[in-house]
mmCIF file of the N, C-alpha and C atoms, coordinates in Angstrom:
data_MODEL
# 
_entry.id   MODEL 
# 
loop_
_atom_site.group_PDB 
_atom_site.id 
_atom_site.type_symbol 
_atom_site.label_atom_id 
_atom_site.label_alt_id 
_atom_site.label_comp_id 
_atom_site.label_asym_id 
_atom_site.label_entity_id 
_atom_site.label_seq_id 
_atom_site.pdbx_PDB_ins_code 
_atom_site.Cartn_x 
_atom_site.Cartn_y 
_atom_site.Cartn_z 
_atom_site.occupancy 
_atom_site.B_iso_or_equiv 
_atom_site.pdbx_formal_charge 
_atom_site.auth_seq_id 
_atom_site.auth_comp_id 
_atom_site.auth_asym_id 
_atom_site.auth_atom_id 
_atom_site.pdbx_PDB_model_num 
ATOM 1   N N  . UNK A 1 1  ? 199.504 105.719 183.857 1.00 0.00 ? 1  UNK A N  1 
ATOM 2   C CA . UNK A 1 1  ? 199.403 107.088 184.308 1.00 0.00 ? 1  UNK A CA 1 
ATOM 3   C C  . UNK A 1 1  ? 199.961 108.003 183.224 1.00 0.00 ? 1  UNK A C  1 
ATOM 4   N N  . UNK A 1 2  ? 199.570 108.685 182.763 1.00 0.00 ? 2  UNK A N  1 
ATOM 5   C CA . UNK A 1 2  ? 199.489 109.820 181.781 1.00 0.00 ? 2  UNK A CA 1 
ATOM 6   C C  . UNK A 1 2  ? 200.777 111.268 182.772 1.00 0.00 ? 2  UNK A C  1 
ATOM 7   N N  . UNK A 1 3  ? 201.231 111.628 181.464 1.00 0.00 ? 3  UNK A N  1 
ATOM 8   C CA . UNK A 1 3  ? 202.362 112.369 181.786 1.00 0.00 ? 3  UNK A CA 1 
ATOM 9   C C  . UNK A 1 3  ? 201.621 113.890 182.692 1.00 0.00 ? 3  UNK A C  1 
ATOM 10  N N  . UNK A 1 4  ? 202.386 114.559 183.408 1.00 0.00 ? 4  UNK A N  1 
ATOM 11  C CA . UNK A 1 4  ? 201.800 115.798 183.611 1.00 0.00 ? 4  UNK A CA 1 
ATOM 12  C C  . UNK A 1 4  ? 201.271 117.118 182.565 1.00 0.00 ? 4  UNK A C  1 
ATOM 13  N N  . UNK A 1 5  ? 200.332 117.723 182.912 1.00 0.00 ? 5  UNK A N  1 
ATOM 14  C CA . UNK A 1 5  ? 199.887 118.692 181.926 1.00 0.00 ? 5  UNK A CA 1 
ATOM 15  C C  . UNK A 1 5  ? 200.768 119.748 182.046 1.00 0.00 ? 5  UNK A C  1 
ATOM 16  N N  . UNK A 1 6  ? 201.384 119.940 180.978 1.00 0.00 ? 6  UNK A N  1 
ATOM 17  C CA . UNK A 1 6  ? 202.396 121.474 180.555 1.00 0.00 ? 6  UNK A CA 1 
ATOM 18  C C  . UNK A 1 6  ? 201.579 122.761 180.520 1.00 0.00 ? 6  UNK A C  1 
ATOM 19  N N  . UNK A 1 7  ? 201.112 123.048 181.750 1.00 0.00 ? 7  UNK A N  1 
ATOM 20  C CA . UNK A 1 7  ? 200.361 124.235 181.426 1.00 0.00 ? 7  UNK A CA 1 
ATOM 21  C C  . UNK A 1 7  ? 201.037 125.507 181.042 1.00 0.00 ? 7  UNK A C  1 
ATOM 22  N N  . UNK A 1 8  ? 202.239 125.910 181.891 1.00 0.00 ? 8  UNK A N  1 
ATOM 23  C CA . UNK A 1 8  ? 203.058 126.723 181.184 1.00 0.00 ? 8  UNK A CA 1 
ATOM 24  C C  . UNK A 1 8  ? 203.165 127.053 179.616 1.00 0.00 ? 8  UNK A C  1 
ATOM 25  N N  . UNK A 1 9  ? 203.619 126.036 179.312 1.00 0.00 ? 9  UNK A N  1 
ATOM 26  C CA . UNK A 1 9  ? 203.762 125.716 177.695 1.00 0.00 ? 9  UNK A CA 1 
ATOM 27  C C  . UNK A 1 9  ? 202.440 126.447 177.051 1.00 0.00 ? 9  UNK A C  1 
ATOM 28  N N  . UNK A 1 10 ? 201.072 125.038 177.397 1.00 0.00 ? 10 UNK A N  1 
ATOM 29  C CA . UNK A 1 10 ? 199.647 125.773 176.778 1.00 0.00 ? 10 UNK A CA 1 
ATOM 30  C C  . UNK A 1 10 ? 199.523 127.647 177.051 1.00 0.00 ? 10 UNK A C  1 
ATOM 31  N N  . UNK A 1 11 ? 200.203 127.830 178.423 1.00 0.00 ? 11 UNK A N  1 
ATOM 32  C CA . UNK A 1 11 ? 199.252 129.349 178.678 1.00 0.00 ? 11 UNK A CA 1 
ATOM 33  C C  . UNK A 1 11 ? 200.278 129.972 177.458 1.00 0.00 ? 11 UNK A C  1 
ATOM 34  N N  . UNK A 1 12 ? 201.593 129.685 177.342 1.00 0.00 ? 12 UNK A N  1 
ATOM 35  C CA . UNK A 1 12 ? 202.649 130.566 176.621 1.00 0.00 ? 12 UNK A CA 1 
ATOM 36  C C  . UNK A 1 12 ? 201.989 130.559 175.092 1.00 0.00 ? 12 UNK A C  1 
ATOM 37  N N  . UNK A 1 13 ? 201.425 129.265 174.759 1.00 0.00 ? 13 UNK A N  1 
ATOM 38  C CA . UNK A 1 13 ? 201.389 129.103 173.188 1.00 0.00 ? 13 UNK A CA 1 
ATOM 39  C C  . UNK A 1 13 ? 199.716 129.877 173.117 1.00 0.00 ? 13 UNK A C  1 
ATOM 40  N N  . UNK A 1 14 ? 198.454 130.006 173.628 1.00 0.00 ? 14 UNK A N  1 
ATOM 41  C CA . UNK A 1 14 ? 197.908 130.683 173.628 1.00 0.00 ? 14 UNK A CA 1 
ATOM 42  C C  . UNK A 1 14 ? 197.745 132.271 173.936 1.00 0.00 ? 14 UNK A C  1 
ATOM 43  N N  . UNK A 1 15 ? 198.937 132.626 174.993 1.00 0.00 ? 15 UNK A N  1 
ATOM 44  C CA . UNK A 1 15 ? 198.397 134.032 175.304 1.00 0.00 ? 15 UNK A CA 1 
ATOM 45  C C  . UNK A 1 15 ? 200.003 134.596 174.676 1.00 0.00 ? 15 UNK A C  1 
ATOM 46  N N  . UNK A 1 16 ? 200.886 134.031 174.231 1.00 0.00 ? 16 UNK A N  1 
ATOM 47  C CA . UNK A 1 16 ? 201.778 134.564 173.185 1.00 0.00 ? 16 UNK A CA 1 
ATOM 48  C C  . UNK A 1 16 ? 201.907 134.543 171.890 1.00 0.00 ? 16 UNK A C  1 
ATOM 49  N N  . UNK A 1 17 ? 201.999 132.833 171.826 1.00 0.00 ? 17 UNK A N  1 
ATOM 50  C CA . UNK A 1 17 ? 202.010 132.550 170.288 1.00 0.00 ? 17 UNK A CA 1 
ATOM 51  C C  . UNK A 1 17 ? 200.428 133.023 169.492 1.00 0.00 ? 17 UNK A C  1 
ATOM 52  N N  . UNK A 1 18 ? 199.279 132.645 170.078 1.00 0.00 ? 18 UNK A N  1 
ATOM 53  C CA . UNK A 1 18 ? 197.987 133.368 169.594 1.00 0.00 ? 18 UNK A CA 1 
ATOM 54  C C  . UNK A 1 18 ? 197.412 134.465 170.036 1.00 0.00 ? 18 UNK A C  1 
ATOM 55  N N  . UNK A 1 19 ? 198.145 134.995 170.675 1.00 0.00 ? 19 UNK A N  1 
ATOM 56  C CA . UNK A 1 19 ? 197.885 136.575 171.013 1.00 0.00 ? 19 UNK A CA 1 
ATOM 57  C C  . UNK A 1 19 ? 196.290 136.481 171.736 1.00 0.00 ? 19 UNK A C  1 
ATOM 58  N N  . UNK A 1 20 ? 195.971 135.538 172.302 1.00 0.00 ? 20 UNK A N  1 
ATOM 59  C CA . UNK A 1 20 ? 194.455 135.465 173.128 1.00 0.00 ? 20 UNK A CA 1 
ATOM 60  C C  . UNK A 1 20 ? 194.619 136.072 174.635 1.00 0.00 ? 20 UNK A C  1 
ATOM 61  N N  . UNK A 1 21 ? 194.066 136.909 174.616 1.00 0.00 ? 21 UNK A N  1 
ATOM 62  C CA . UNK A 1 21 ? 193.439 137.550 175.901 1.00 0.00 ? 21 UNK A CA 1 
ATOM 63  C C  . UNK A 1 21 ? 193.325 136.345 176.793 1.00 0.00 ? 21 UNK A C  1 
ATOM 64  N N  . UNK A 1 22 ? 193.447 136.359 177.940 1.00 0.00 ? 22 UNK A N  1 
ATOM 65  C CA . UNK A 1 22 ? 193.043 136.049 179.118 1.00 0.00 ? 22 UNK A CA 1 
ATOM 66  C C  . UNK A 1 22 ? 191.483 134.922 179.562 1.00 0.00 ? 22 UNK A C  1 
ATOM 67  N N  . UNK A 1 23 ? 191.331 135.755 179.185 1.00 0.00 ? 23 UNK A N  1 
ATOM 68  C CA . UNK A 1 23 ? 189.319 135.272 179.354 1.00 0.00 ? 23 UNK A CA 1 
ATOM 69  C C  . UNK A 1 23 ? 189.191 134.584 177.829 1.00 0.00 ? 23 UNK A C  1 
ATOM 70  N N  . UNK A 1 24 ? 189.778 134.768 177.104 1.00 0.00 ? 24 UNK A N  1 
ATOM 71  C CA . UNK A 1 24 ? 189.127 134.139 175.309 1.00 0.00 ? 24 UNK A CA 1 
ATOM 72  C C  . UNK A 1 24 ? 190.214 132.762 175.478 1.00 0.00 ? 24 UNK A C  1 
ATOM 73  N N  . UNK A 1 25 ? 191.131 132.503 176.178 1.00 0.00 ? 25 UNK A N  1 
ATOM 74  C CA . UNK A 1 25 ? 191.795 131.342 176.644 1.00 0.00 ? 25 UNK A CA 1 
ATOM 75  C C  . UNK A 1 25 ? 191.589 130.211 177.063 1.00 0.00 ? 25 UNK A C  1 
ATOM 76  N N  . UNK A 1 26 ? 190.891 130.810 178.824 1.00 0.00 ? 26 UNK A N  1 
ATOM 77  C CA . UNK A 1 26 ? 190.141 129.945 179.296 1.00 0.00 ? 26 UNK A CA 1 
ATOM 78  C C  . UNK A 1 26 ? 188.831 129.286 179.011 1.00 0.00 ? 26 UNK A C  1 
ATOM 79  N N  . UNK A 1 27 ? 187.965 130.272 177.833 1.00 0.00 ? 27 UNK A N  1 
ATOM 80  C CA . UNK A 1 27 ? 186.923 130.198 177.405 1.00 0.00 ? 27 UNK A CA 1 
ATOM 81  C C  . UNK A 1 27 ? 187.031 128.920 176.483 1.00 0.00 ? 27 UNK A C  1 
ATOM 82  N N  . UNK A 1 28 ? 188.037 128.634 175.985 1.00 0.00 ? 28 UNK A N  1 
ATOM 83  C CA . UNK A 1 28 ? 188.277 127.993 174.768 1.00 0.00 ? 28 UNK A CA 1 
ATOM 84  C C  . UNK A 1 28 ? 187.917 126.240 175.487 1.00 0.00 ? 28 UNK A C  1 
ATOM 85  N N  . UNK A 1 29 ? 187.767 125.407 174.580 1.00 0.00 ? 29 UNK A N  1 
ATOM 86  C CA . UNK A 1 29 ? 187.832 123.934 174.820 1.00 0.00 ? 29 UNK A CA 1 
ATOM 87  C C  . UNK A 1 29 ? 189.102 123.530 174.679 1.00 0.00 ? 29 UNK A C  1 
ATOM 88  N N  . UNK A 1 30 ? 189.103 122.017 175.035 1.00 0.00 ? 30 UNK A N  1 
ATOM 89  C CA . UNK A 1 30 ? 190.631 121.785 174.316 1.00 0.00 ? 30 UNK A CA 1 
ATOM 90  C C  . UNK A 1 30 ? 190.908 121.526 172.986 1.00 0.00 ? 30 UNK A C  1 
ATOM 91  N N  . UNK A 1 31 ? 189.710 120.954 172.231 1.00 0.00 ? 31 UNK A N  1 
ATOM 92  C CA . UNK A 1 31 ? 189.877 120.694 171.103 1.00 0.00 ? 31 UNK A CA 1 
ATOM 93  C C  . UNK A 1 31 ? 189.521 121.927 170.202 1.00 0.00 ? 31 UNK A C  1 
ATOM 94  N N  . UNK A 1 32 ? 188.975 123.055 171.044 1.00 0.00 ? 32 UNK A N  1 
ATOM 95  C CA . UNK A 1 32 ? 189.708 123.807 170.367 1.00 0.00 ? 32 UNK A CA 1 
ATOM 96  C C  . UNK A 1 32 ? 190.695 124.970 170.044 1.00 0.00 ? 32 UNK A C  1 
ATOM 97  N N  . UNK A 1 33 ? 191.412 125.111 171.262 1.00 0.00 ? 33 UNK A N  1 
ATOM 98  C CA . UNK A 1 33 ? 192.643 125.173 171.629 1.00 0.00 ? 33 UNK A CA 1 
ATOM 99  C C  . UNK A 1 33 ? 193.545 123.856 170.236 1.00 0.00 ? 33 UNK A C  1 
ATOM 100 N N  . UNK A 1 34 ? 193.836 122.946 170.315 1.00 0.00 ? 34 UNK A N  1 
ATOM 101 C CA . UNK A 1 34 ? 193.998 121.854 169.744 1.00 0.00 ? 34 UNK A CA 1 
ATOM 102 C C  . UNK A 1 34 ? 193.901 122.823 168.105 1.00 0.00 ? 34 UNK A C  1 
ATOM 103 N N  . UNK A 1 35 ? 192.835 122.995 167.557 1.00 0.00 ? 35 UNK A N  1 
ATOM 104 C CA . UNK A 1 35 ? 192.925 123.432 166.212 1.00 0.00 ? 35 UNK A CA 1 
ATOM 105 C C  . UNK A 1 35 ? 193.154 124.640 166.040 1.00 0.00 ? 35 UNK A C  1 
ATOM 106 N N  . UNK A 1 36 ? 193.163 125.217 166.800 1.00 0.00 ? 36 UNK A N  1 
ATOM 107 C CA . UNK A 1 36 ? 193.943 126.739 166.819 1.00 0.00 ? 36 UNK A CA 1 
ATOM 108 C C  . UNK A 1 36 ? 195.243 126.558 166.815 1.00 0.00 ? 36 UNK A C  1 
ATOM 109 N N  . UNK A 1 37 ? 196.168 125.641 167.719 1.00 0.00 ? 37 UNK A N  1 
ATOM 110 C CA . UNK A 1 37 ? 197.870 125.014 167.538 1.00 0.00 ? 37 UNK A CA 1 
ATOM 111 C C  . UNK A 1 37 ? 197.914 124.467 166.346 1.00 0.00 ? 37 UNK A C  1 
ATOM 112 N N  . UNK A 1 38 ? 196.878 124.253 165.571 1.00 0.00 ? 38 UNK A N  1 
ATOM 113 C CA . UNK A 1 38 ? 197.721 123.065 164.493 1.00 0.00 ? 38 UNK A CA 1 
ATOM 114 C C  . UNK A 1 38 ? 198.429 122.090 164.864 1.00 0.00 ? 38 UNK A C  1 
ATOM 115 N N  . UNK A 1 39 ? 197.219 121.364 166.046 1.00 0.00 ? 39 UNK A N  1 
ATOM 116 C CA . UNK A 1 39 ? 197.931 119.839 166.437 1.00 0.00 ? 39 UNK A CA 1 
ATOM 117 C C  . UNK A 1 39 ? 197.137 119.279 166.335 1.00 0.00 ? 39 UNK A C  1 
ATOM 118 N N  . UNK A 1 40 ? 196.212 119.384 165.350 1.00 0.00 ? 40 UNK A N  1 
ATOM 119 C CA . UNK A 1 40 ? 194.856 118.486 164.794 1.00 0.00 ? 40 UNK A CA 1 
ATOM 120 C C  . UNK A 1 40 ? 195.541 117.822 163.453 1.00 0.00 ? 40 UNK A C  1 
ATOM 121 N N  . UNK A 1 41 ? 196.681 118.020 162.988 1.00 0.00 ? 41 UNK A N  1 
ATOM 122 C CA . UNK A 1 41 ? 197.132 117.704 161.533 1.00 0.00 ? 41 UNK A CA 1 
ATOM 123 C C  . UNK A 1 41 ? 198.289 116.723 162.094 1.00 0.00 ? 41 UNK A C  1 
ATOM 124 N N  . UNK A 1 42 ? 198.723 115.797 163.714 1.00 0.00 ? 42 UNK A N  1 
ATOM 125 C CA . UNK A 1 42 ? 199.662 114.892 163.458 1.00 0.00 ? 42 UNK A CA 1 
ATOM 126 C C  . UNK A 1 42 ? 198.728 113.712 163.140 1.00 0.00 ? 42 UNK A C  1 
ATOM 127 N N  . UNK A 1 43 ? 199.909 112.746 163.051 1.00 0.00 ? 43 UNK A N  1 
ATOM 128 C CA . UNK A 1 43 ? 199.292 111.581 162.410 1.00 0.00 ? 43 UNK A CA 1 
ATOM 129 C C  . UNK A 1 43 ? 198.491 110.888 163.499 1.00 0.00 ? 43 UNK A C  1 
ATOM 130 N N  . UNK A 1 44 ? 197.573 109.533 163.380 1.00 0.00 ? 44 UNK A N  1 
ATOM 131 C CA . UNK A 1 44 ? 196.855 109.093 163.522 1.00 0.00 ? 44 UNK A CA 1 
ATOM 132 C C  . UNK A 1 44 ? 198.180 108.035 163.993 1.00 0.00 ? 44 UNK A C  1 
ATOM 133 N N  . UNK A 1 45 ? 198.048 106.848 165.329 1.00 0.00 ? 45 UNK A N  1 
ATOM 134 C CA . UNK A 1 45 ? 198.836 106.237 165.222 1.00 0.00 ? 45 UNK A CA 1 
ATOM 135 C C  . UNK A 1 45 ? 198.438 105.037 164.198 1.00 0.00 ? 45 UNK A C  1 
ATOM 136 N N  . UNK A 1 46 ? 199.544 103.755 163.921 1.00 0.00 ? 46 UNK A N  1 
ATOM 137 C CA . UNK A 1 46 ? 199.540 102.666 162.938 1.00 0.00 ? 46 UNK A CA 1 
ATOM 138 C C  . UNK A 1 46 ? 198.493 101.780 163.335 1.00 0.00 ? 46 UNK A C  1 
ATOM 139 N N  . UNK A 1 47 ? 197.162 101.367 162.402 1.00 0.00 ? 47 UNK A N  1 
ATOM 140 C CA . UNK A 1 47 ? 196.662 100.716 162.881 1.00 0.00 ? 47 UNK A CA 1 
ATOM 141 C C  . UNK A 1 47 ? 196.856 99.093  162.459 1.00 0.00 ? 47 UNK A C  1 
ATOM 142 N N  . UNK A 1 48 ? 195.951 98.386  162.886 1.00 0.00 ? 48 UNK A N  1 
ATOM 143 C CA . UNK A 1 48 ? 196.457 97.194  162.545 1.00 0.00 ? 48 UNK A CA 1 
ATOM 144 C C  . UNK A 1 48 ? 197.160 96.212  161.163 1.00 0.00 ? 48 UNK A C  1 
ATOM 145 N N  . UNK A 1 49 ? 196.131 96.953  160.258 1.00 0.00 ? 49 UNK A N  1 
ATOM 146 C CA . UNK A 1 49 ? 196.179 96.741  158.804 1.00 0.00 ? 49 UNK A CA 1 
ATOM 147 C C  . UNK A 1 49 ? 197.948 97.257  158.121 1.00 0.00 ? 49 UNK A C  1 
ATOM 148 N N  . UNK A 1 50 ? 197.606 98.674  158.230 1.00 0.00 ? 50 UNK A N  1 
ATOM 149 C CA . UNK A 1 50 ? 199.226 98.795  158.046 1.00 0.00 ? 50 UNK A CA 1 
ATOM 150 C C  . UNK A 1 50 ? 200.243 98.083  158.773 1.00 0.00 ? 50 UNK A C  1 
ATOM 151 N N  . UNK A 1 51 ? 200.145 97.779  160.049 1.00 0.00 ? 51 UNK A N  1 
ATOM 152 C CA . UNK A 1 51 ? 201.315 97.153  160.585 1.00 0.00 ? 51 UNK A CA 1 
ATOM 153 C C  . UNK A 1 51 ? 201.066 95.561  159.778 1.00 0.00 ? 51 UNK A C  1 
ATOM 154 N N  . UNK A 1 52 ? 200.219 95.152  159.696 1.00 0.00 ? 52 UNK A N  1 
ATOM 155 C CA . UNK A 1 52 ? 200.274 93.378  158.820 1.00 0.00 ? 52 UNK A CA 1 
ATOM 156 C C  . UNK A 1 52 ? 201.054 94.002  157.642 1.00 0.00 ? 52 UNK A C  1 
ATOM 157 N N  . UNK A 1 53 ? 200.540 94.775  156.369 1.00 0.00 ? 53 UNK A N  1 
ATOM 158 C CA . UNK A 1 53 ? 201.500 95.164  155.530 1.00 0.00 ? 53 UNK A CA 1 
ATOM 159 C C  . UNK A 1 53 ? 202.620 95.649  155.656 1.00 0.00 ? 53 UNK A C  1 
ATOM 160 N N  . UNK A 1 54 ? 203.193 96.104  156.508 1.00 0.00 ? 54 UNK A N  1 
ATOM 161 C CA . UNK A 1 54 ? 204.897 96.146  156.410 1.00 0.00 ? 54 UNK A CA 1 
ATOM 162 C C  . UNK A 1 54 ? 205.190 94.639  157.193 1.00 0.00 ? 54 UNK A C  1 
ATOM 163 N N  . UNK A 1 55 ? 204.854 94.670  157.533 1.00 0.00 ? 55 UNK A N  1 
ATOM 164 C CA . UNK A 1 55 ? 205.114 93.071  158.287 1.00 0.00 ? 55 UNK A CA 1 
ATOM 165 C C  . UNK A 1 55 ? 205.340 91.725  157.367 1.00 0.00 ? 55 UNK A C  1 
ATOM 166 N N  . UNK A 1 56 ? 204.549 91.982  156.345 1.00 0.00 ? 56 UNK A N  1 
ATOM 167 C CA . UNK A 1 56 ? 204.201 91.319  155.257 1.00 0.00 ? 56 UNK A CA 1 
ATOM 168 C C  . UNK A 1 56 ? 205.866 91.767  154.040 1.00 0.00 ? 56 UNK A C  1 
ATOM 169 N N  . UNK A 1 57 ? 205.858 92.725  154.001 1.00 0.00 ? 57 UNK A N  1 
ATOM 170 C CA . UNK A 1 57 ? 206.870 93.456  153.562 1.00 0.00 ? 57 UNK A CA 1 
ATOM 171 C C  . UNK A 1 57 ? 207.947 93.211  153.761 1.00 0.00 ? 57 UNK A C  1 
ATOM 172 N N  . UNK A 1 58 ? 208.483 93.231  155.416 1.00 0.00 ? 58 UNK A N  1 
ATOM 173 C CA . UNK A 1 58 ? 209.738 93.322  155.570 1.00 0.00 ? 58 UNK A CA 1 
ATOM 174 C C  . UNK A 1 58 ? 209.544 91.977  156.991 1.00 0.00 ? 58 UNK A C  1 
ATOM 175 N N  . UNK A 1 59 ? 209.505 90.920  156.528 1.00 0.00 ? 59 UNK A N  1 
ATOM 176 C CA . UNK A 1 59 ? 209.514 89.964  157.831 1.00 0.00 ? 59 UNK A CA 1 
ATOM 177 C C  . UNK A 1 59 ? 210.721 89.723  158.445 1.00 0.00 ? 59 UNK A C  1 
ATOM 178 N N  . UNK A 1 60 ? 210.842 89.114  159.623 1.00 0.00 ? 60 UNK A N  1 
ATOM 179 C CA . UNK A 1 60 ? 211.330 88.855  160.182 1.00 0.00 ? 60 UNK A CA 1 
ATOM 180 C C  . UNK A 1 60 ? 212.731 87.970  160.109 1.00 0.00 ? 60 UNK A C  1 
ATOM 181 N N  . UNK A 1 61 ? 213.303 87.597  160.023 1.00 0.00 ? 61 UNK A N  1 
ATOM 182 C CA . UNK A 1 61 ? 214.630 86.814  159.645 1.00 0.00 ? 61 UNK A CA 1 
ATOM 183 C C  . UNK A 1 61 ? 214.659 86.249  161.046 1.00 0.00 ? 61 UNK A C  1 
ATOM 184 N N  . UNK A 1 62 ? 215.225 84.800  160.638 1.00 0.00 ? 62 UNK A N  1 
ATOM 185 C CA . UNK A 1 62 ? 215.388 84.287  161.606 1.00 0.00 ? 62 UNK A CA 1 
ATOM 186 C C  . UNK A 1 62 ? 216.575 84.335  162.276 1.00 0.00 ? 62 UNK A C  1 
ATOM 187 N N  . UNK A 1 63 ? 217.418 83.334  163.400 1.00 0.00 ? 63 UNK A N  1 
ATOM 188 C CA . UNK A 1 63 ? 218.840 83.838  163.953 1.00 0.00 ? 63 UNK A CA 1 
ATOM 189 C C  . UNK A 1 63 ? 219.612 83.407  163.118 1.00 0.00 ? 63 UNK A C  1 
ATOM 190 N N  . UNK A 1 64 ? 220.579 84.029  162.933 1.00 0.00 ? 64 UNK A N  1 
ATOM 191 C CA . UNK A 1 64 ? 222.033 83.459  162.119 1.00 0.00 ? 64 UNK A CA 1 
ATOM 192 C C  . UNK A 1 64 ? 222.621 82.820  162.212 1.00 0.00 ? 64 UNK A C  1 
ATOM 193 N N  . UNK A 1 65 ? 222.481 81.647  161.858 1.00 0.00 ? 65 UNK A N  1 
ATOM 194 C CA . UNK A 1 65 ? 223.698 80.410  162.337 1.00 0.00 ? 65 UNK A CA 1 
ATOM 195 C C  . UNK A 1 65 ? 225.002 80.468  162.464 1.00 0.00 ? 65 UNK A C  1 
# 
């Protein structure tokens, strides 16, 4: 189950932080709402490949005798 939607937050960061009217708000999508925040630029999570290379990198140790 997925966290609750912060709508507060969204209406504050669109109709304050981007100064959008009312109607040009709701009009919007999410994605692009989304690139209007500049939350199209976090990262991508780790996919498999990178996690084998640090893995590869920094292995595991076994228990300490």
């Amino acid at each position: 189950m997925s966290a609750p939607f912060d709508w507060p937050a969204l209406l504050r960061a669109g109709l304050q932080t981007l100064r959008l009217r009312p109607a040009e708000f709701w009009a919007l999508t999410p994605a692009e709402l989304s690139l209007m925040l500049g939350l199209d630029h976090c990262p991508l999570p780790m996919g498999r490949a990178r996690f084998r290379e640090l893995a590869a990198r920094h292995p595991d140790q076994g228990p300490t005798p």
